[in-house]
C-alpha positions in Angstrom: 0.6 -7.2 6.7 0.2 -3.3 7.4 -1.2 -0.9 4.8 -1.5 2.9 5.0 -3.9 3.7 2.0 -4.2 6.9 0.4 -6.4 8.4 -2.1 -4.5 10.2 -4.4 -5.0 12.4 -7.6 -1.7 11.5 -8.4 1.3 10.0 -6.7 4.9 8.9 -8.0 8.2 7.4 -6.5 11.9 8.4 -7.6 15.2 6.9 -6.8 18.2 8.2 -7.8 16.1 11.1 -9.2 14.6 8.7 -11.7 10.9 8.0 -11.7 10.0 4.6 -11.0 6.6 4.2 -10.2 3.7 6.5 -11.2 0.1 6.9 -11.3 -2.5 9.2 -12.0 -6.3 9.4 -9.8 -6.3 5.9 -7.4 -4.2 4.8 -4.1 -1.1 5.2 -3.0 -0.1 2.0 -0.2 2.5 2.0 1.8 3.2 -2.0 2.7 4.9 -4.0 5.4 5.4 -7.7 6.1 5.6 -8.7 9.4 6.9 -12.2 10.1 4.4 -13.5 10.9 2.5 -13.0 7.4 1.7 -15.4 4.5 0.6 -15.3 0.9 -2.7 -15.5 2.2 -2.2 -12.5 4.0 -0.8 -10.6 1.3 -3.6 -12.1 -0.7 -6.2 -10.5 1.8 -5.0 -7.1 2.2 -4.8 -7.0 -1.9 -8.5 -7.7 -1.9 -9.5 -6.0 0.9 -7.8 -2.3 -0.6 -9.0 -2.9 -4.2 -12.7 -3.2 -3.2 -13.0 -0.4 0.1 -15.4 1.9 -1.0 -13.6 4.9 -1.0 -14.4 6.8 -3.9 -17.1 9.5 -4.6 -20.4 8.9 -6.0 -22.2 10.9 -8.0 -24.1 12.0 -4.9 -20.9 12.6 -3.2 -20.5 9.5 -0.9 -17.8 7.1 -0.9 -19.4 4.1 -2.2 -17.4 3.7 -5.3 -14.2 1.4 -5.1 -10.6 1.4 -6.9 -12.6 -1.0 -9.6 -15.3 0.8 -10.0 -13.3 4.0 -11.0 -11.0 2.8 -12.8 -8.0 4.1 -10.7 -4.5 2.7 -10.6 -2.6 1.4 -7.2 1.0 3.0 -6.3 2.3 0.2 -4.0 5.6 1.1 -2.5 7.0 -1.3 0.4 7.5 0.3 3.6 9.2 -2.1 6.8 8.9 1.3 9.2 4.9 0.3 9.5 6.1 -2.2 11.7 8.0 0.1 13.6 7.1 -0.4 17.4 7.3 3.1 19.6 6.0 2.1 22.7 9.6 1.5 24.6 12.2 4.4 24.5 13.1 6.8 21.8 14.1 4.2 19.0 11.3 2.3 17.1 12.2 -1.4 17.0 11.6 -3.1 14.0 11.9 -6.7 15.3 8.5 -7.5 14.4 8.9 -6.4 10.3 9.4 -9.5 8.2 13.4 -10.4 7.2 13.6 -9.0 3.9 14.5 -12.5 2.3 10.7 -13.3 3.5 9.1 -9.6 2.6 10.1 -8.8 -0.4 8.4 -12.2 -2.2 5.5 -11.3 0.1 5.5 -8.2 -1.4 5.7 -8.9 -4.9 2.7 -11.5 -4.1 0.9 -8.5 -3.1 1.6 -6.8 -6.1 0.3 -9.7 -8.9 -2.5 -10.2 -6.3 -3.6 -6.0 -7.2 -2.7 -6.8 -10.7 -4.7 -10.1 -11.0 -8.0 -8.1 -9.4 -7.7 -6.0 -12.6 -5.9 -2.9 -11.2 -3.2 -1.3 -12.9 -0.3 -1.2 -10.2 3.0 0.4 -10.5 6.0 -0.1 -7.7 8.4 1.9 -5.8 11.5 -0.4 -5.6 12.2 -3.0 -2.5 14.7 -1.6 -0.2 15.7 1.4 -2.0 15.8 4.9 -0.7 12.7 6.0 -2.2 10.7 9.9 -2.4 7.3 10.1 -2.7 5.3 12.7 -4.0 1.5 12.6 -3.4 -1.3 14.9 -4.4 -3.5 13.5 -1.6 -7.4 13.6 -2.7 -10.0 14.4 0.2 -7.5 13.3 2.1 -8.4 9.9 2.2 -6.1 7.7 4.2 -7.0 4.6 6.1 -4.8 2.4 7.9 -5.2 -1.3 7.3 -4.0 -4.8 9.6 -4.3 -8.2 8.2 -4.3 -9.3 12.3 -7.6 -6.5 12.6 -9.5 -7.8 9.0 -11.1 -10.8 11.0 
């Protein structure tokens, strides 16, 4: 799975010009599946986000993680990560998951943040979302399940 992770002081997700997803000071992630991606990937990635140490001591270093301050997670699923450029002017997607197989690996990612204690809101799977970040810092970090090993 693919992750761009954000720290935000606040980010939300609208669709049809209703809010669906909202959160105040924590992370905003993008996901993808690719096909070749598991529950234990999605499993991984969950783990791996809710513990980086991204967040601002009191001396001003980033050794403090979504846990530690009590942040919330935005998670809104995003099959364009997978989005290859190297060949032409049209990304192919032919490596992103089949939506039948990403969109339970995505909702596995989401009880996985929920089950680590996090408070995680959704955009919705396959919608035409917006969202509207307050980056903090900016903080954003780009994570592969096929790089975490």
């Amino acid at each position: 799975m693919r992750a761009v992770v954000q720290r935000v002081q606040f980010a939300k997700v609208t669709v049809d010009d209703q809010t669906v997803g909202q959160i105040e000071k924590g992370l905003l992630v993008l996901v993808a599946a690719g096909e070749q991606d598991n529950e234990a990937s999605a499993e991984t990635l969950a783990d791996k986000i809710v513990k980086l140490r991204i967040f601002s001591d009191e001396k001003g270093l980033m050794n403090k993680s979504l846990i530690d301050v009590n942040g919330s997670l935005l998670a809104v699923s995003q099959f364009t990560l997978f989005g290859d450029c190297r060949h032409g002017r049209r990304p192919s997607f032919s490596t992103a998951a089949r939506p039948e197989i990403a969109r339970p690996l995505y909702d596995h990612f989401v009880q996985a943040i929920r089950n680590l204690g996090v408070h995680c809101e959704t955009g919705i799977f396959q919608a035409d979302m917006q969202v509207t970040l307050q980056n903090d810092g900016p903080v954003t970090l780009l994570l592969d399940t096929t790089k975490l090993f």
